[in-house]
Every structure is written in C-alpha cells, then in structure tokens.
C-alpha positions as CSV (number, residue, x, y, z in Angstrom):
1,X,-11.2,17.0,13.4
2,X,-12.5,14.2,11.0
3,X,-11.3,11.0,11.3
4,X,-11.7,9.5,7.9
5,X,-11.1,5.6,7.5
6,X,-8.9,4.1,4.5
7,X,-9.7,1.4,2.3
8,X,-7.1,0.5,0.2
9,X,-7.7,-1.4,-3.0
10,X,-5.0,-4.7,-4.2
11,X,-7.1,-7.0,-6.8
12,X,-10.3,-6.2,-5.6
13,X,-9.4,-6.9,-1.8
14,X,-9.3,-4.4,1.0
15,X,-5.5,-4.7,2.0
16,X,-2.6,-2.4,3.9
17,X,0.6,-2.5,3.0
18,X,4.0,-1.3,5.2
19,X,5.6,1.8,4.5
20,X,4.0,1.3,0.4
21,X,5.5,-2.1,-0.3
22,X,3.7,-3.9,-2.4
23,X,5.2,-7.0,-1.3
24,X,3.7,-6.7,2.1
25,X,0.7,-6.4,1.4
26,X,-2.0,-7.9,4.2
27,X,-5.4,-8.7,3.2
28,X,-7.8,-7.4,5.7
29,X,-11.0,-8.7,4.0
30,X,-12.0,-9.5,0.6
31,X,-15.3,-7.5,0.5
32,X,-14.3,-3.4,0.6
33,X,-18.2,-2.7,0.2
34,X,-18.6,-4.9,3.4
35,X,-15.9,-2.9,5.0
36,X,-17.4,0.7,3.7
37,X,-20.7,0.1,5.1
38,X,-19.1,-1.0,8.6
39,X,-17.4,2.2,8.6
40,X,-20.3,4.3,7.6
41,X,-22.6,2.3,10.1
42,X,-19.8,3.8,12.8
43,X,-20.1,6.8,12.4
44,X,-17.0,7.7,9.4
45,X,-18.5,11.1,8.0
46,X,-16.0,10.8,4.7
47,X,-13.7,7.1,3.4
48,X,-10.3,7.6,2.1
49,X,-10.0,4.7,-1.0
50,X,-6.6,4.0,-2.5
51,X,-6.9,2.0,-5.6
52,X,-3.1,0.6,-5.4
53,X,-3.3,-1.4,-8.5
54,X,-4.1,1.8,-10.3
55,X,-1.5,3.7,-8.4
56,X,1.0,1.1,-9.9
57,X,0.3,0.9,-13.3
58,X,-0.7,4.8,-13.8
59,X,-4.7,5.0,-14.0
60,X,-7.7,3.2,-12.4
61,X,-8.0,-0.3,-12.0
62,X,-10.6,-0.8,-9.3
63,X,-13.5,1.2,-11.0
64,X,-16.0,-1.7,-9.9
65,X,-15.6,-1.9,-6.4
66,X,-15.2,2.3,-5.9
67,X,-18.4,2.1,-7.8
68,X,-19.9,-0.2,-5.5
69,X,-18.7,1.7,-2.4
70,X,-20.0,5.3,-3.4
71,X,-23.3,3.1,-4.0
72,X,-23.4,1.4,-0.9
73,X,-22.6,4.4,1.4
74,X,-24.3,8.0,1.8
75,X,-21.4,9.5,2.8
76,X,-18.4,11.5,0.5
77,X,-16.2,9.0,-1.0
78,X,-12.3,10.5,-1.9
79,X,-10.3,8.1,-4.3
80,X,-6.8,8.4,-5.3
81,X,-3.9,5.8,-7.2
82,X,-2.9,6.1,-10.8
83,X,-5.2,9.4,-11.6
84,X,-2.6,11.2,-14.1
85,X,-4.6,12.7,-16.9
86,X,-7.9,14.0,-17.3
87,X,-10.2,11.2,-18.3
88,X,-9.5,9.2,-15.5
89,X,-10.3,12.1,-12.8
90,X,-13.6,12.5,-14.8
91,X,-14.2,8.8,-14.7
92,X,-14.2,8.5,-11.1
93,X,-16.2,12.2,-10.9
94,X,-19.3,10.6,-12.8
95,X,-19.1,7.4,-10.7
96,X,-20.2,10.1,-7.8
97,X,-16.8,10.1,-6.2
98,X,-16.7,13.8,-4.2
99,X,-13.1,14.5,-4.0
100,X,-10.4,13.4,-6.7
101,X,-6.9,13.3,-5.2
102,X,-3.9,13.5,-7.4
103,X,-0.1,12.8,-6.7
104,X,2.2,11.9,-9.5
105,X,0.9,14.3,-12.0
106,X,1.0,17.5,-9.2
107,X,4.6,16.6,-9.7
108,X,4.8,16.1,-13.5
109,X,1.9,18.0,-14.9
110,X,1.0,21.1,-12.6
111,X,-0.8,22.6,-15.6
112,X,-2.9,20.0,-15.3
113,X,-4.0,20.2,-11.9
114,X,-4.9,23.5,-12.5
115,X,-7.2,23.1,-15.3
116,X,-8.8,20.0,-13.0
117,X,-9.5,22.4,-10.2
118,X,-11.0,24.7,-13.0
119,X,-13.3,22.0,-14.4
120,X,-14.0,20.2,-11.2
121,X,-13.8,23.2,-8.4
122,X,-13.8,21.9,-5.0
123,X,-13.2,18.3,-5.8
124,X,-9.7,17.9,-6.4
125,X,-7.1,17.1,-3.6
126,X,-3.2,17.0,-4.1
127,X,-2.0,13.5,-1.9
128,X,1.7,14.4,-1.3
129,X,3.6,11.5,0.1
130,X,6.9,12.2,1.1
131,X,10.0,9.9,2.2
132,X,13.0,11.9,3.6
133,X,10.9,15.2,3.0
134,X,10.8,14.5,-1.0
135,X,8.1,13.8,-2.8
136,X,7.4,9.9,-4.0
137,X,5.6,9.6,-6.9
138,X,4.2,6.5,-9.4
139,X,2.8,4.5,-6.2
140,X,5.7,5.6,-4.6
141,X,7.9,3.1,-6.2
142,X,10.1,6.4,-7.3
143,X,11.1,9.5,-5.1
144,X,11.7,12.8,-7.1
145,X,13.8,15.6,-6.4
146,X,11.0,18.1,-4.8
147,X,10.3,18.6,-1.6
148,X,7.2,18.5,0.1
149,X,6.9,21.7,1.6
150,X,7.9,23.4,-2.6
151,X,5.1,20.8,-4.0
152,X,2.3,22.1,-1.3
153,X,3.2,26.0,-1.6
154,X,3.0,25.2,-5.5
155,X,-0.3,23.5,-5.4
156,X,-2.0,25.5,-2.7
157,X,-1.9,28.2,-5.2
158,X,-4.2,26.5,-7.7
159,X,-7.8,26.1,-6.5
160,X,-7.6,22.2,-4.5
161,X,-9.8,21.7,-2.0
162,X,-7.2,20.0,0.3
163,X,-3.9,18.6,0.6
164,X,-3.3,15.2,2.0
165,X,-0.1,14.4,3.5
166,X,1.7,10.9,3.9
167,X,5.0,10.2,5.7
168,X,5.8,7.1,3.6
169,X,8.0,5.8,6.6
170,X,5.4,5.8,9.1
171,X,2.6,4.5,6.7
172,X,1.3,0.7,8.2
173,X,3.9,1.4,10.9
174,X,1.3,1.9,13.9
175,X,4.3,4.5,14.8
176,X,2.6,7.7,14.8
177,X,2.1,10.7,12.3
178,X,5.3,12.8,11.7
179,X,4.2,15.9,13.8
180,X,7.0,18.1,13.3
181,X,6.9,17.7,9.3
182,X,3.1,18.4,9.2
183,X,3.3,21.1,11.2
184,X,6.0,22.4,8.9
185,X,4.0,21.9,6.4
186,X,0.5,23.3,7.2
187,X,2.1,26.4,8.5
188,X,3.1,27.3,4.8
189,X,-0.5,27.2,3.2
190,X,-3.8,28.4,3.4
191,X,-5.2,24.6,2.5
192,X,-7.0,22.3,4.9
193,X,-4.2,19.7,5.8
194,X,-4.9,16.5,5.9
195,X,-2.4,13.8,8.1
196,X,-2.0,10.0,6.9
197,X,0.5,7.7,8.0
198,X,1.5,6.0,11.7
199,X,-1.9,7.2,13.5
200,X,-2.2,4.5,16.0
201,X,-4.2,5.3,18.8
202,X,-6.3,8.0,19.8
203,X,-3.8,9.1,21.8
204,X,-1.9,10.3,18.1
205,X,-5.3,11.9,17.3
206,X,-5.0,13.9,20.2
207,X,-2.1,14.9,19.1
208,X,-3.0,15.8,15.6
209,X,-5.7,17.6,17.1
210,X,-3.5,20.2,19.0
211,X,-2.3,21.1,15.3
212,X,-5.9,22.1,14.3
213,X,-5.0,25.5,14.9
214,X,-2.4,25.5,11.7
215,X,-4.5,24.1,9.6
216,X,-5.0,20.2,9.9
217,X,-8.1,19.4,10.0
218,X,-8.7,15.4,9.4
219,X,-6.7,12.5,9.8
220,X,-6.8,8.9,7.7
221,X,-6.3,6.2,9.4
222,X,-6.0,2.8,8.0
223,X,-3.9,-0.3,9.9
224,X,-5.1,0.7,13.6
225,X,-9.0,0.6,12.5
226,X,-8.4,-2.7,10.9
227,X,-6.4,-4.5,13.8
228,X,-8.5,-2.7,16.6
229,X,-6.1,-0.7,18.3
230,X,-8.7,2.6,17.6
231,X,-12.6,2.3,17.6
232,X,-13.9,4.3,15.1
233,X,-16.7,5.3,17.1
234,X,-13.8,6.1,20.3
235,X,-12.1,7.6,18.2
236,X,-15.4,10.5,17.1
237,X,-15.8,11.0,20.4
238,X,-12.2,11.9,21.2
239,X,-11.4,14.4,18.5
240,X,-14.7,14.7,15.8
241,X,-18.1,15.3,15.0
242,X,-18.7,12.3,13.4
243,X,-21.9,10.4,13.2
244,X,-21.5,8.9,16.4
245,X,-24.4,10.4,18.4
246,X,-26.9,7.3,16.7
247,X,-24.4,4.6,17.6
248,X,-24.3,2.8,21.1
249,X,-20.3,2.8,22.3
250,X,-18.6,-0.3,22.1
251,X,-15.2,0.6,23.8
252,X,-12.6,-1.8,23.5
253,X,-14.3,-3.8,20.5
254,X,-12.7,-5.1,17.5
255,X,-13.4,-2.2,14.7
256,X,-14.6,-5.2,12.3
257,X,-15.8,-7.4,14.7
C-alpha cells in the first residue's frame, strides 16, 4: 500500500489544520520544498499537496511553491484546493504536476470532470471529503446534500484515475481513519481508494492495509509524519514498497528531525 505524505499549503507555509479549520491552523515549517525533499529523501514514492488558500478562495494560490516542489523532487507530485474549472487544472498539468484532484466542481460541475479525464486521461482524481457521510465542498467551509457513497459511484463512472477519501472529523485528529465508511465506500467502485484523515500510527496503516483487498490502495498521512508519531521510512516497511531499501532505519526518530 503507498503511504504518501501531505503537505498542505497556508501563505506559503507547510501547515495542518484540525478537522479543516482554518483557524487552527499549526505551522509545521516555513519551507514546503525543505519538507518535500525530506520526504522524498525517506523514501515517499508520491506527495499529497493541498494548496488551502486556493481551496478557500476557489482556484490556485500557491503556484510558486508547488512549482518549486515538483522541481525539487523526482517523484509524482498530486495537488488539489480551489481547482474548479479548466484552466486552473491545466495550469498545474504544465507545472509537471502528475495527478490533478478535484472536489467542489465533482459536486457542481460533473460535466466537467468528465471532459478533464478526457483531455487529461489518467491524471485526474476526485478528493471526496465527507462530514456525517455528505459531501463538503468550497474548502470544506460548506457541506452539500450528497453523499459520499452517490458522488463516488457518479464519478467512478467517468475515466479518474483515483478517488481520495477524507473523513473531515478525523482529519488532524491523530484518531484513526474511518474504516467502516471506507470500506463502504470502496466496495461500491472499481477505483483505486485512497484513505486520508486520523492515520496515526502504523498500527492504522495496518489496518488500512487489511482493506487492500476492496480496493484501497494508499493512505495520506499528514499530522502524525510531522509530530513523529510514524516514521516515514517505518511506516514503508510496515505496509509499502516505498523507496526505503537505500535508506538506513532510524526507528523512533523525529520524521523532520
């Protein structure tokens, strides 16, 4: 299973936030290309970046430092937050990201995820991130009427590459991933799965790992890599493939020592 690390993007800094609130927002460090290259240099096969301003205000805002991520690393870069038309998906495609993921507008403009998928086969991925098992769109500062499992059914139909799920009350919680709801979830589509949200040890990748079999096949974690309660290079060895075999273990070790 991959294990692919998040970097989420406030003003430039590489923050996380607690179940999506803005207002608690903890910086982590002020240099996300530092923090890419630390993750790359452990072994991370894929990053997960979130650009949150852009997820608030509706398209990207942090087009300098993805830039100089996908620059600074040689692995596949996946960026979501604020992409809702089709310039801005584009945009981030020519800055070499590899997958595109898309929320809002899965919800609002379906049409439109479908042409993306056309134009831009095997680089777009729907990010469904639910609260109470309905969707939350517009950096999650609004929850719709659809449900999760109706949205992925709907979108697995179209051509994406992957969906990415988020339990918006276990996100930055260190709680664990919702098990029962992704399982739900994956067994209804044909899509890779991926889980996001509570993963805090490798004990919950373990877990994640027995649901391999239904179709979840990574897992982003963000807070736990950050405060050192997983080692990215642990954490390879437990569940992935990784990149790991080059790099020397350092159990116990702060991830960004």
């Amino acid at each position: 299973m991959e294990v692919i690390p998040a970097i989420d993007l406030l003003e430039g800094r590489c923050v996380r936030l607690y179940q999506g609130d803005y207002a608690q927002a903890e910086t982590f460090d002020e240099n996300p290309v530092s923090v890419a290259r630390q993750w790359a240099e452990q072994g991370a096969t894929r990053l997960h970046v979130v650009d949150l301003d852009g997820a608030k205000v509706g398209h990207p805002i942090n087009l300098q430092a993805i830039e100089a991520i996908v620059r600074a690393v040689d692995i596949p870069i996946q960026v979501g937050g604020g992409l809702r038309d089709r310039t801005s998906a584009a945009t981030l495609v020519k800055l070499g990201v590899q997958r595109v993921i898309l929320g809002t507008v899965a919800v609002e403009q379906p049409d439109l995820v479908r042409e993306l998928c056309q134009e831009f086969p095997g680089q777009i991925v729907v990010g469904i991130d639910a609260r109470n098992g309905l969707v939350a769109t517009r950096g999650w500062l609004e929850t719709s009427q659809v449900s999760a499992i109706d949205l992925a059914t709907q979108m697995a139909d179209v051509g994406i590459a992957a969906i990415i799920y988020t339990d918006i009350h276990r996100d930055g919680t260190l709680q664990g991933p919702n098990l029962e709801a992704l399982r739900a979830l994956a067994d209804k589509v044909s899509v890779p799965v991926i889980a996001s949200g509570g993963v805090s040890s490798v004990t919950d990748l373990l877990s994640l790992l027995a649901l391999e079999p239904v179709g979840v096949t990574g897992a982003i974690v963000g807070r736990a890599l950050y405060t050192g309660d997983i080692v990215l290079k642990d954490a390879l060895r437990a569940v992935g493939q990784g990149r790991w075999q080059d790099v020397p273990p350092d159990f116990g070790s702060s991830a960004l020592a």
